[in-house]
C-alpha positions as CSV (number, residue, x, y, z in Angstrom):
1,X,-22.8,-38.2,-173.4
2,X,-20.0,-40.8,-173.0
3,X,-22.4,-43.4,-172.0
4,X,-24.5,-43.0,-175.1
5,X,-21.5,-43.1,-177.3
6,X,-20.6,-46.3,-175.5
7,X,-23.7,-47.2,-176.4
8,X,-24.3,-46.9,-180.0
9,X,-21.2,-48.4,-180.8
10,X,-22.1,-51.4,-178.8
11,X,-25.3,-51.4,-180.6
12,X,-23.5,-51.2,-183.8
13,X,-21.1,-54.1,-182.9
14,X,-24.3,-56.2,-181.6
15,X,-26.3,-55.1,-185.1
16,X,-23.7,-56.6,-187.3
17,X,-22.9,-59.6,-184.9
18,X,-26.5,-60.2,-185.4
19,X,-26.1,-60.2,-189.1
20,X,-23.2,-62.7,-189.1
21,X,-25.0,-65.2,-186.6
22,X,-28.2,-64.7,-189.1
23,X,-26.3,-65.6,-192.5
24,X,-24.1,-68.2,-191.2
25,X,-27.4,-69.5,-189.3
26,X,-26.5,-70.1,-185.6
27,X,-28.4,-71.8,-183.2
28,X,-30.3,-68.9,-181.1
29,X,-29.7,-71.1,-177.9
30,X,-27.9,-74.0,-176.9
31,X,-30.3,-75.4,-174.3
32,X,-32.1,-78.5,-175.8
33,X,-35.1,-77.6,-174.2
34,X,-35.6,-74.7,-175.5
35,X,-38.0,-73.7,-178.7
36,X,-37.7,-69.9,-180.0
37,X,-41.1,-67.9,-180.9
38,X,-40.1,-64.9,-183.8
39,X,-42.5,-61.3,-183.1
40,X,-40.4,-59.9,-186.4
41,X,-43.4,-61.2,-189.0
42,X,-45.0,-57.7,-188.8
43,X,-42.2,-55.6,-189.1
44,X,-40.3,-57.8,-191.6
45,X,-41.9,-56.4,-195.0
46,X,-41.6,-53.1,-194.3
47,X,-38.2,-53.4,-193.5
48,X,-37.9,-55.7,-196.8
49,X,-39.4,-52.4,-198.2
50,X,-36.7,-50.0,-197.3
51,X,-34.4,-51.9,-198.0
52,X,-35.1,-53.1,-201.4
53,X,-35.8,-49.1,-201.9
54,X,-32.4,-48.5,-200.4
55,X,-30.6,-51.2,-203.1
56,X,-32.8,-49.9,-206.5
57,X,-32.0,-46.0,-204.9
58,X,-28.0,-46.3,-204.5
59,X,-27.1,-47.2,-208.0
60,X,-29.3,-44.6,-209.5
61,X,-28.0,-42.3,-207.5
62,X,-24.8,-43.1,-208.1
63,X,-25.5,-43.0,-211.7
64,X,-27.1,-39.4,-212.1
65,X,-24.8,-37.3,-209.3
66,X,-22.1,-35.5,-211.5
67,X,-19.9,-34.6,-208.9
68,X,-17.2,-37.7,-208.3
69,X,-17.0,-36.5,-204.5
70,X,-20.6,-36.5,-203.6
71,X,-21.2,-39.6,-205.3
72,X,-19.3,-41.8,-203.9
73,X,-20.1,-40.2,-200.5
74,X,-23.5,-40.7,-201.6
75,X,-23.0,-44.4,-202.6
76,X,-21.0,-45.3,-199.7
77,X,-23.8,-43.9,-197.4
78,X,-26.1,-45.7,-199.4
79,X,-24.6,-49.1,-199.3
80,X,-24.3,-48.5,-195.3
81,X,-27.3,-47.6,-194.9
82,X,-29.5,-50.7,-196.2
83,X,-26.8,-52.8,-194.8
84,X,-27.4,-51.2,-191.5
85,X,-31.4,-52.0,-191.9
86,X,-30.7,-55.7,-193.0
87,X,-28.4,-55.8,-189.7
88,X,-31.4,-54.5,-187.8
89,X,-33.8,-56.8,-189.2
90,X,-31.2,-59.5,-188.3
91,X,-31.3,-58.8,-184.9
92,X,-34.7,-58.7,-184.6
93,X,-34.9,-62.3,-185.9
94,X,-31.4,-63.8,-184.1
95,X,-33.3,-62.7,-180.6
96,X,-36.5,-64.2,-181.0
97,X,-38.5,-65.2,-177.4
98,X,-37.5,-68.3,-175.7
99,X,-39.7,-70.8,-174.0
100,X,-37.4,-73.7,-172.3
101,X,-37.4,-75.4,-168.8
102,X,-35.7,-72.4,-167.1
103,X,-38.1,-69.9,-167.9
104,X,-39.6,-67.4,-170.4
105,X,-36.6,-64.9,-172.3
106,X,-38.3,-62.1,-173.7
107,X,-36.2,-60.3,-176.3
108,X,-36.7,-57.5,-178.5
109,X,-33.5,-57.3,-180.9
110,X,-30.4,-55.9,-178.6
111,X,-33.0,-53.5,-176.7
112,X,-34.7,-55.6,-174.8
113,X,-33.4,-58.8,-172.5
114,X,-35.9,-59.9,-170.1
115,X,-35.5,-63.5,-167.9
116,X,-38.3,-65.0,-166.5
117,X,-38.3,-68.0,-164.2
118,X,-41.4,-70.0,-164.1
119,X,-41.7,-69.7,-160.4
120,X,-42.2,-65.9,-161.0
121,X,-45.2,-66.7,-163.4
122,X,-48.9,-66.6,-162.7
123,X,-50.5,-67.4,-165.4
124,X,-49.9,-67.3,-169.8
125,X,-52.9,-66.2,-171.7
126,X,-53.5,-65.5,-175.4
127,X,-54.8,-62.2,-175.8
128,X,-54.7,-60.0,-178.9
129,X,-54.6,-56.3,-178.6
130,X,-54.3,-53.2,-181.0
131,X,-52.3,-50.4,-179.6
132,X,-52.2,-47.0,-180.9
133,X,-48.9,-45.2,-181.3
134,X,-45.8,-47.0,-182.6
135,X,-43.8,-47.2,-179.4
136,X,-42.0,-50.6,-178.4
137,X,-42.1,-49.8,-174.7
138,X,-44.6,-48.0,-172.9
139,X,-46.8,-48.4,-169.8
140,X,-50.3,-48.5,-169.0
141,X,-52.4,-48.1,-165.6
142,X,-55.1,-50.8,-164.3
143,X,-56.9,-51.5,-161.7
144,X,-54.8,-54.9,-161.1
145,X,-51.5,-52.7,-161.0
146,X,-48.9,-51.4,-163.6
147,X,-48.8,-53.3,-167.3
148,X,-45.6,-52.8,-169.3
149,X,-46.2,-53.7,-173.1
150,X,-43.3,-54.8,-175.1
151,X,-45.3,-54.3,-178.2
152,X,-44.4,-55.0,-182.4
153,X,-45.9,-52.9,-184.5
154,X,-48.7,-51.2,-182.0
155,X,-49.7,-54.7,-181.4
156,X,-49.2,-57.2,-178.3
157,X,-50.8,-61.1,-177.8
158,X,-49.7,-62.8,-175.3
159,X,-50.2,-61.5,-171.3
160,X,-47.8,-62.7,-168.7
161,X,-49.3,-62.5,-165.2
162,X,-46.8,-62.0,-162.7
163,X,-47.3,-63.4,-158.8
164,X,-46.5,-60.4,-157.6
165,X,-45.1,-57.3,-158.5
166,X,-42.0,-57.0,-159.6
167,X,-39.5,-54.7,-161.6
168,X,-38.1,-55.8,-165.1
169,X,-34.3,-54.5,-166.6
170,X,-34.7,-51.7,-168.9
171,X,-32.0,-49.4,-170.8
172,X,-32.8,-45.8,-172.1
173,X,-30.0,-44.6,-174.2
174,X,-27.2,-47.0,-172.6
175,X,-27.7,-46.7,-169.0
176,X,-29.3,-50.0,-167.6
177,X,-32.3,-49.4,-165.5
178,X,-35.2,-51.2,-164.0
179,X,-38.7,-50.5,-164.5
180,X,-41.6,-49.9,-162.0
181,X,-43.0,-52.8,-160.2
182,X,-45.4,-54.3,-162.5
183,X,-48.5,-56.7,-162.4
184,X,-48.3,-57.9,-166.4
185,X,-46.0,-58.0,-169.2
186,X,-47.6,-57.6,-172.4
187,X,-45.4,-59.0,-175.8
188,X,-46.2,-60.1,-179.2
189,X,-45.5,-63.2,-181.0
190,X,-46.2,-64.1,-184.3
191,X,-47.6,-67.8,-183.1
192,X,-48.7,-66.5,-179.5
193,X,-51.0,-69.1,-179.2
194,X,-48.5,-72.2,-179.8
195,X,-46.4,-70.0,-177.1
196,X,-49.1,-70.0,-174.4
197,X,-49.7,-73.7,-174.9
198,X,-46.1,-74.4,-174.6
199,X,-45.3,-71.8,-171.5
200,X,-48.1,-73.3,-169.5
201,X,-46.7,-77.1,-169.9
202,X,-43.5,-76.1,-168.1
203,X,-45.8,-73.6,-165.7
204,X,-47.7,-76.5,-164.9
205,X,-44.2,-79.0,-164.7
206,X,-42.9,-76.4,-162.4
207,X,-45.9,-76.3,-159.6
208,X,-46.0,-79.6,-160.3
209,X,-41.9,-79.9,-158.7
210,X,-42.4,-77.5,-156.4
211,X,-45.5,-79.3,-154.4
212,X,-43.5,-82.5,-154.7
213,X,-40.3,-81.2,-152.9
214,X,-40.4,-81.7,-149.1
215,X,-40.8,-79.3,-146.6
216,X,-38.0,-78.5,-144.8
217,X,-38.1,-78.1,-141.0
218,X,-35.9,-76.2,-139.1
219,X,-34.7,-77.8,-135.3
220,X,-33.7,-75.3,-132.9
């Protein structure tokens, strides 16, 4: 119980750090070599949606409640409230995906914080896929192996091969975890195909280094 306590209110803390970095427009990295790739396209009118709802709702509300007491609860609620969906729509676009010399970050707001070195990487390939169901997270069996989907929207296009299999850092209501070993990592972006192109240049930089680098021989 604790450690989901702990954990909302460092999601709360994150949500509205994410909303100051947004408005006073922060770089989302400091590594020159690095280009961001937003997956918040798809869910950014609906949460425009809500909360233009939320600012037309509060004042009428506020307006047509006669009790002094419940109104202002009402209001105050209200103002938190859409200010709680802009943070989270903030988040969403201060952690887009990262594609720099290091590797591949794959983000989803504060949720998700995955670091892939290139030497852990396959292959990149532009696929689109509809999902059904709404979850972010979820799992799938093939015949290659275990594919975790990290999708937007019940939607994921770009596939991230893996060389082998290998576990990924998860948290389920604050407590940090690791997933199965899987084969594939399946994400959206909203320009997946500019990401591919860009991912395999440094894949192919990085084979590229690692055939040139010596062999090292060991002399009893």
């Amino acid at each position: 119980m604790m450690s989901f306590v702990k954990f909302m209110l460092v999601y709360e803390l994150g949500m509205w750090r994410s909303f100051f970095r947004w408005v006073l427009r922060r770089p989302v990295t400091s590594d020159p070599s690095a280009r961001a790739f937003s997956y918040a396209g798809v869910v950014t009118p609906i949460l425009a949606a809500f909360i233009g709802v939320s600012v037309i709702e509060v004042p009428i509300l506020h307006l047509i409640l006669p009790w002094s007491t419940i109104r202002n609860v009402v209001t105050a609620l209200g103002v938190y409230g859409a200010l709680w969906m802009v943070g989270l729509l903030a988040s969403l676009r201060v952690h887009p995906h990262v594609v720099s010399e290091a590797g591949l970050w794959v983000r989803y707001g504060l949720s998700v914080d995955i670091r892939l070195p290139w030497d852990a990487i396959a292959a990149v390939r532009f696929q689109y896929r509809s999902l059904t169901g709404s979850r972010t997270v979820r799992f799938e069996e093939s015949d290659a192996g275990r594919i975790m989907y990290l999708a937007i929207s019940g939607q994921s296009s770009v596939d991230i091969v893996f060389r082998q299999p290998t576990t990924l850092p998860l948290s389920q209501r604050g407590r940090a975890m690791r997933s199965e070993p899987v084969t594939e990592l399946r994400i959206y972006a909203d320009q997946p195909e500019a990401l591919v192109a860009l991912a395999r240049e440094h894949l192919a930089a990085d084979r590229a280094c690692r055939r040139a680098q010596p062999a090292v021989v060991e002399v009893s």
